[in-house]
C-alpha positions in Angstrom: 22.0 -12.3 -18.9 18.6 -10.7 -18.7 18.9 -8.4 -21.7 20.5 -11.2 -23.8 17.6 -13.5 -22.8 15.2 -10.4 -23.6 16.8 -10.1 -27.3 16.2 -13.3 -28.1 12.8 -13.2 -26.9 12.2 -9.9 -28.9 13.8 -11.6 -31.8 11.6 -14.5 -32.2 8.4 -12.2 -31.8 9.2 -9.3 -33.7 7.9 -9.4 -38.0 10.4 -8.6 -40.8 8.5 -4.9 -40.9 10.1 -1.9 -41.0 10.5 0.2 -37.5 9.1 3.7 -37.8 10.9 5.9 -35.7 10.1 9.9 -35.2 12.9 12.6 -35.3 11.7 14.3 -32.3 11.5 11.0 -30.1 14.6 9.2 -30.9 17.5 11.2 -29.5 19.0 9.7 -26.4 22.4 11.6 -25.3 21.5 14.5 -27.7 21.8 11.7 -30.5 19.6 8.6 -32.1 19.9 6.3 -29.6 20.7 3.2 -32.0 21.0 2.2 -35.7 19.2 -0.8 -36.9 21.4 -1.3 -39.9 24.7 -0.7 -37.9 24.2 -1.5 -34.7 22.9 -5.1 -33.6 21.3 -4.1 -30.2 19.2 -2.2 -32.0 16.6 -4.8 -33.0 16.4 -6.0 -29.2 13.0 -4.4 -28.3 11.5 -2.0 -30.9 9.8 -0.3 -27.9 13.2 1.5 -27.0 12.0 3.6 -30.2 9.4 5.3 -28.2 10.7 7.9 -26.0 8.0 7.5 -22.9 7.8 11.4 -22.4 7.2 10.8 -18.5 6.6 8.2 -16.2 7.2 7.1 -12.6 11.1 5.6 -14.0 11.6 9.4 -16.2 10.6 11.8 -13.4 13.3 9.6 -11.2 15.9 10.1 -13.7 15.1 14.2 -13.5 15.4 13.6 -9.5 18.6 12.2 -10.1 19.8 14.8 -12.2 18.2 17.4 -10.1 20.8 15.9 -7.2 23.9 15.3 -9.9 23.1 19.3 -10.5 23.0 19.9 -6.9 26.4 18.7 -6.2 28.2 20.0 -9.3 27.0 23.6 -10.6 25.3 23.9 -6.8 28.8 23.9 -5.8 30.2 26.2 -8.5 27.4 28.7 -7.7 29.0 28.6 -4.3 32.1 29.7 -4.3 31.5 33.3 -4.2 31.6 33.0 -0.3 34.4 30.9 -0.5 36.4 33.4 -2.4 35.5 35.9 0.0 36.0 33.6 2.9 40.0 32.6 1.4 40.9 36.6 0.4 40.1 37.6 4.3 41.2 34.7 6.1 42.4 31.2 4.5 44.3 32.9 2.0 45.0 36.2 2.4 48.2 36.5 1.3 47.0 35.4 -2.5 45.8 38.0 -4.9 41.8 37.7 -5.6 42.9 36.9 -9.3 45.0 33.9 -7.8 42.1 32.5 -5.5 39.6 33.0 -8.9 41.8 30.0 -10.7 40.4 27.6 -7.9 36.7 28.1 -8.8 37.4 28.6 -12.5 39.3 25.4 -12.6 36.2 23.8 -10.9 34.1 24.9 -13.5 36.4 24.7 -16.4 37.0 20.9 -15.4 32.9 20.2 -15.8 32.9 21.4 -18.9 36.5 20.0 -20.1 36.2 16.5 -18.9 32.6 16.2 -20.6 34.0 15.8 -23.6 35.6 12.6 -22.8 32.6 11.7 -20.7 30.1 11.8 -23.5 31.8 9.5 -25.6 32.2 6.9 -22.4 28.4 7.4 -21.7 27.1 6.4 -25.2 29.9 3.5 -24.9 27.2 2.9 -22.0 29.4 3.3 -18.9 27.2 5.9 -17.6 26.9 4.3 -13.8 30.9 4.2 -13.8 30.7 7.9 -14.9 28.3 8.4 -12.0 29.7 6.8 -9.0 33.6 7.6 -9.5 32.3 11.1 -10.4 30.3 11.5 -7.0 33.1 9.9 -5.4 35.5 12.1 -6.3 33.4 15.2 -5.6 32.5 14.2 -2.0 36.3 13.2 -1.3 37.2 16.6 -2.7 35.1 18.7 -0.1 36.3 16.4 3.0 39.5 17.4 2.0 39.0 20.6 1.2 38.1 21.2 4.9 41.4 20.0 5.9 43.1 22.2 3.5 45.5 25.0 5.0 48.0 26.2 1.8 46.6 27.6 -2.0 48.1 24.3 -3.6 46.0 22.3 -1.3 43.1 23.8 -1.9 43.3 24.1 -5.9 44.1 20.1 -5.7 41.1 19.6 -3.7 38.9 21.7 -4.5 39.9 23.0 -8.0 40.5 19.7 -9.9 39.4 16.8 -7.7 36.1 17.7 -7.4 35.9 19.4 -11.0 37.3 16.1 -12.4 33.9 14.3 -10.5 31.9 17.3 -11.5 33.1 16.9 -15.6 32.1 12.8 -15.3 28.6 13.5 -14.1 27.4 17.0 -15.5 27.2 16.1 -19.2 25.6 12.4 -18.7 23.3 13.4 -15.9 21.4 15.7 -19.2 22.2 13.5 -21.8 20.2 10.5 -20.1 16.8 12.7 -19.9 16.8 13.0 -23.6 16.6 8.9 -23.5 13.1 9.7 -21.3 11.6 13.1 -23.4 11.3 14.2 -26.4 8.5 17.2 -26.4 8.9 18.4 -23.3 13.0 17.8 -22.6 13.8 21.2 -22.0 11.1 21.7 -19.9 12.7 18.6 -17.8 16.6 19.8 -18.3 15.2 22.6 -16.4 13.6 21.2 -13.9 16.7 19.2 -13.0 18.7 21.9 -13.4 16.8 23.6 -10.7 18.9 22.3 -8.4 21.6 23.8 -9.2 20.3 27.7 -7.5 18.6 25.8 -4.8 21.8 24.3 -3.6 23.3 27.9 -4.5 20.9 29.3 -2.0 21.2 27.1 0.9 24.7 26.0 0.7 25.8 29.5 1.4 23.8 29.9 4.2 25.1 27.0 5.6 28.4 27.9 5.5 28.3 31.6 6.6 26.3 30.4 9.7 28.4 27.2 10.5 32.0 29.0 9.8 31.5 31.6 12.6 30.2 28.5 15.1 32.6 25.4 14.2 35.1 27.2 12.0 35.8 26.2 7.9 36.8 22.7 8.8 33.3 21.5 10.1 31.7 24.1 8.0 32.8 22.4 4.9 32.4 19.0 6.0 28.8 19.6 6.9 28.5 20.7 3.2 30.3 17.6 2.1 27.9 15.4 4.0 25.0 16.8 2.2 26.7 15.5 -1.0 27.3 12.5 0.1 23.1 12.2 1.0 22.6 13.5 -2.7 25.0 11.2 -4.1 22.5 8.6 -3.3 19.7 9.3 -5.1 20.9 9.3 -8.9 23.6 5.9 -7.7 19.8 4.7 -6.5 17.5 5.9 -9.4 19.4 6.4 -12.0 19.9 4.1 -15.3 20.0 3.7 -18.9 16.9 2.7 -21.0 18.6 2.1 -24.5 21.3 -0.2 -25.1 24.5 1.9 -26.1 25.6 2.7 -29.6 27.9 0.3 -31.4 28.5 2.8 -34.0 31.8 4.1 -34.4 31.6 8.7 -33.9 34.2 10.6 -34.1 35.3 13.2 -31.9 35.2 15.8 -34.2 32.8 16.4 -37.0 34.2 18.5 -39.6 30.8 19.8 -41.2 30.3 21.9 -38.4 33.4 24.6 -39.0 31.1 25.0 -42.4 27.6 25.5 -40.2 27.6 29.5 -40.0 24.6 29.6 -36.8 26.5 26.8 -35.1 29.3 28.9 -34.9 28.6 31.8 -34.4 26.7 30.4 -31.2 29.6 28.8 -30.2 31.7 31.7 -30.5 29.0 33.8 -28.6 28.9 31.0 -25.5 32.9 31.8 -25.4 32.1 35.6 -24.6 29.3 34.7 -22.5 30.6 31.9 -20.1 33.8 34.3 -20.1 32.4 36.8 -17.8 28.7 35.4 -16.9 30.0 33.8 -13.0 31.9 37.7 -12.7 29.1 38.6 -10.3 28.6 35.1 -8.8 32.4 35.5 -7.4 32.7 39.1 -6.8 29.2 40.2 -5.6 30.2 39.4 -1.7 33.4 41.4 -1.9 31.2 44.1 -3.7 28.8 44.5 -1.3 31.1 45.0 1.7 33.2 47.6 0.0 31.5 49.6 -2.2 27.5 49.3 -1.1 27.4 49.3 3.0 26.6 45.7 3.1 27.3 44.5 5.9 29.8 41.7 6.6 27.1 39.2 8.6 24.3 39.7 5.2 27.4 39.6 2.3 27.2 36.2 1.5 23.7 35.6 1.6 24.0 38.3 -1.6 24.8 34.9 -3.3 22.1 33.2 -1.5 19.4 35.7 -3.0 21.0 35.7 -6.3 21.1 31.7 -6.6 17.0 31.7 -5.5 16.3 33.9 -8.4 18.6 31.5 -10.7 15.9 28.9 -9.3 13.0 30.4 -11.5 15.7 31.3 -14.2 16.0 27.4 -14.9 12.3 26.5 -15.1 10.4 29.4 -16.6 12.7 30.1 -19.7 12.7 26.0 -20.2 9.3 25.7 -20.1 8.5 28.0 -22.2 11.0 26.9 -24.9 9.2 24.3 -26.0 6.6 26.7 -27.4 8.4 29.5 -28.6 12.1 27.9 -29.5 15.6 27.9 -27.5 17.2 30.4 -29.4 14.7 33.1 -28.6 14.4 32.6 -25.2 18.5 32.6 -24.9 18.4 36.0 -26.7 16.1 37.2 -23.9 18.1 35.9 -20.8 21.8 36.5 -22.7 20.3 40.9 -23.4 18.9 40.6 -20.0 21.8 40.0 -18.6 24.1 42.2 -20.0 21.8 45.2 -19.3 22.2 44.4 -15.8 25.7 43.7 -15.4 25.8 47.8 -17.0 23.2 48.7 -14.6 25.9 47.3 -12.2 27.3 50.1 -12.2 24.8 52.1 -10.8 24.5 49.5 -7.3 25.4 51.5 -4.0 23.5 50.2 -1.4 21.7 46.4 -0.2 18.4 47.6 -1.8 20.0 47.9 -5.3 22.3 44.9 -4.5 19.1 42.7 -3.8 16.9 44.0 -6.6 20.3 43.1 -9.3 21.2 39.8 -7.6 17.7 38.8 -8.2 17.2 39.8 -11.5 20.9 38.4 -12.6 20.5 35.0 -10.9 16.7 35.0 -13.2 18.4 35.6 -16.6 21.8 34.4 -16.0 20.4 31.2 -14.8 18.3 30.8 -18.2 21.1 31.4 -19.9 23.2 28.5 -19.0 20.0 26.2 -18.6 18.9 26.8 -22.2 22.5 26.0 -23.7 22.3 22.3 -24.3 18.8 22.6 -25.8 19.9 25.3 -27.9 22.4 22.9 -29.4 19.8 20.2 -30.4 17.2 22.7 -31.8 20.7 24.4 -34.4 22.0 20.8 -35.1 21.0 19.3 -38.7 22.0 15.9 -37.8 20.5 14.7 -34.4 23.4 11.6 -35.0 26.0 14.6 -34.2 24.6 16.1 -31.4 26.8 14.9 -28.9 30.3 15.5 -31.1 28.8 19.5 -31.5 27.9 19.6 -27.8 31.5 18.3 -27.3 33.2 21.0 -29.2 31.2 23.7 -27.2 32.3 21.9 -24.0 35.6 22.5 -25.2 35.2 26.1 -25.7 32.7 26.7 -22.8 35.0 25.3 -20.5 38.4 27.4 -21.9 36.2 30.3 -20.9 35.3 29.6 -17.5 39.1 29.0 -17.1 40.1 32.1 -17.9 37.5 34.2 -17.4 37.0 35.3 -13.8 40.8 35.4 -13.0 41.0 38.0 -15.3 38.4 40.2 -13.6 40.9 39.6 -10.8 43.9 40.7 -12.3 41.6 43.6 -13.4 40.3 44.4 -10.3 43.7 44.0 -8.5 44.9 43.3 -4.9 44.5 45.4 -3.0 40.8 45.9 -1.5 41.1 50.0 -0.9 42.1 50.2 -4.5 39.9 48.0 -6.1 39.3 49.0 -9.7 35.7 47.9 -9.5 34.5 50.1 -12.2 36.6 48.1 -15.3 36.0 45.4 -13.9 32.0 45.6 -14.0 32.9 46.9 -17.4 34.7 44.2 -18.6 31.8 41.5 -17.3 29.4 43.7 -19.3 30.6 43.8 -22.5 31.4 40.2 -22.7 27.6 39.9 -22.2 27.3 42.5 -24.7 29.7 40.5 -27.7 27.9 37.4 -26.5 24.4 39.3 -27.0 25.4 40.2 -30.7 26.5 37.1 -31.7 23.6 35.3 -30.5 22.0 37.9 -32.6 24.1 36.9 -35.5 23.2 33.1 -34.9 19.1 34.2 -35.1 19.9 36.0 -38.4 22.1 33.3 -39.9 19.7 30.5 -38.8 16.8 32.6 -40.6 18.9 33.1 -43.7 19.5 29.2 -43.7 15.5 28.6 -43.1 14.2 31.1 -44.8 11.6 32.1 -41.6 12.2 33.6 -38.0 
């Protein structure tokens, strides 16, 4: 009743002039946030045109993402000690490949139920996005701790709380662009921040708390945190623009024809195929091949989830200066050359010193994605259809990805083929490197200028 009453009011105030509205300040969701001529709301306060670029209300809505990012890539950034904990004890009788599918589902689910959720969220149902989708994430870790056979866990863990995770990840960016404009990807990486931080304690937590209380309480403890975070963005958290009344489609054609669009998009394939190899397989590593011992293994995925931390901020921050594209080509190379360098890890100094360095330029890789997106899209109305698509194709990678460095790096622990495996993390990296490569060329042909 309030924003009807405010229409009206704006109605009989505002002149017949024309509303000037700049590119770089009207996207909200990745995409103009209203169209005078098509969509009515749209002449309800000509203010909503100017993106406020801070603010007490913005720097909550990058709190409340920071939390939403804490509870769903936080989580996925965890489960390297869960696999670790599930191939010794919970699950021992599963092949490593087999446990994999529960933390690739996880993640595939984020990215797969985005692209229904970004339709839903410019329909503006964003706060039913965000409380079934905390809901269903802090259900899935209580049960998760009461979980005792694969099928439970994969239910719980695996597609309960990636269902949650999809309905929240993809809204919880989108609604920052409705608050920035020059310096969103300096806030995307802020919130996404808390993503390593949560990667960094929540392992600590667990490794500490599972040899005192046992999984059970271990995990609840973990899901009681989320349940605290889950109040901040259901507190904070809301829409400044009205949603869009105009009717998208799902798919936008024009952008099979846009040669830098795809070839990023066929580069994120290759790179979210094989970029969370060391985030699941680092803890095993260490204990087998590089005299870690079995009390410091998982906070490997601590240290390497702390170095994520200034991954997310510094490679952000300095995108607004010097462009997305070339700071992903720095973190995507960076990574590959130490995935090979991998290779060469065979005790915990080395295993520190690449933990570190990966979480750094892994992290900026999947922090600078979204922006990367926005800065090769022609038509800022399409944003969110593109970002869709790469969901789509993102997420089929994460899938698949890390069970097949399990089925490559078998079942057997004494056997391990740990050498393929390393090499089959690194040259995904490496594919997703050239292509990346390919996008910078094709985007300079298109532009004519670097």
């Amino acid at each position: 009743m309030k924003e009807k009453d405010s229409t009206s009011a704006s109605d009989s105030d505002r002149t017949d002039g024309e509303i000037s509205v700049p590119n770089e300040q009207t996207i909200a969701g990745f995409k103009p946030s209203h169209d005078p001529e098509t969509d009515p709301a749209s002449n309800a306060d000509p203010s909503l045109d100017v993106v406020p670029d801070g603010g007490l209300t913005a720097w909550l809505q990058v709190l409340g993402s920071t939390a939403i990012l804490v509870n769903t890539w936080g989580l996925i950034n965890t489960f390297g000690v869960f696999q670790a904990y599930y191939e010794t004890t919970l699950l021992s009788s599963h092949p490593p490949s087999s446990i994999s599918w529960i933390g690739s589902t996880q993640a595939a689910l984020l990215f797969l139920v985005g692209v229904f959720a970004g339709p839903l969220y410019d329909g503006g149902y964003f706060r039913h996005l965000l409380i079934t989708g905390m809901f269903l994430i802090v259900f899935g870790q209580f049960m998760t701790s009461l979980c005792t056979e694969y099928w439970q866990v994969l239910l719980a863990q695996g597609i309960c709380m990636g269902s949650g995770m999809g309905m929240t990840f993809l809204p919880s960016a989108a609604i920052l662009s409705q608050y920035f404009a020059r310096h969103r990807a300096l806030a995307l990486g802020i919130a996404s921040a808390g993503s390593p931080v949560a990667g960094t304690v929540f392992p600590i937590i667990f490794s500490k708390l599972e040899k005192s209380l046992g999984f059970g309480w271990a995990t609840r403890v973990i899901a009681f945190i989320l349940l605290g975070m889950s109040a901040i963005p259901v507190a904070f958290m809301k829409t400044r623009v009205p949603p869009h009344k105009g009717k998208k489609s799902l798919v936008d054609k024009s952008l099979f024809k846009d040669g830098p669009y795809m070839s990023f998009t066929a580069g994120g394939f290759f790179a979210f195929l094989t970029l969370y190899v060391p985030f699941f397989y680092i803890t095993l590593y260490g204990t087998s091949q590089a005299s870690v011992t079995d009390s410091f293994a998982p906070y490997l995925v601590t240290v390497l989830n702390a170095g994520s931390i200034l991954g997310r901020i510094i490679p952000n921050a300095l995108a607004d200066r010097f462009g997305c594209l070339n700071l992903m080509l720095v973190c995507i190379s960076g990574s590959a050359i130490l995935v090979f360098g991998w290779l060469g890890v065979k005790d915990l100094a080395g295993s520190l010193v690449f933990v570190l360095l990966y979480g750094a330029f892994s992290g900026g890789v999947v922090s600078l994605t979204p922006s990367v997106v926005v800065e090769l899209s022609p038509d800022l109305s399409r944003v969110g259809t593109r970002m869709g698509f790469g969901f789509i194709v993102s997420g089929t990678a994460v899938l698949i990805g890390t069970p097949i460095a399990g089925a490559v790096l078998g079942s057997e622990s004494a056997n391990a083929r740990w050498v393929p495996t390393i090499l089959y993390a690194a040259c995904g990296l490496l594919v997703a490197t050239l292509l990346y490569s390919g996008t910078k060329f094709l985007q300079y042909r298109k532009k004519g200028g670097w």
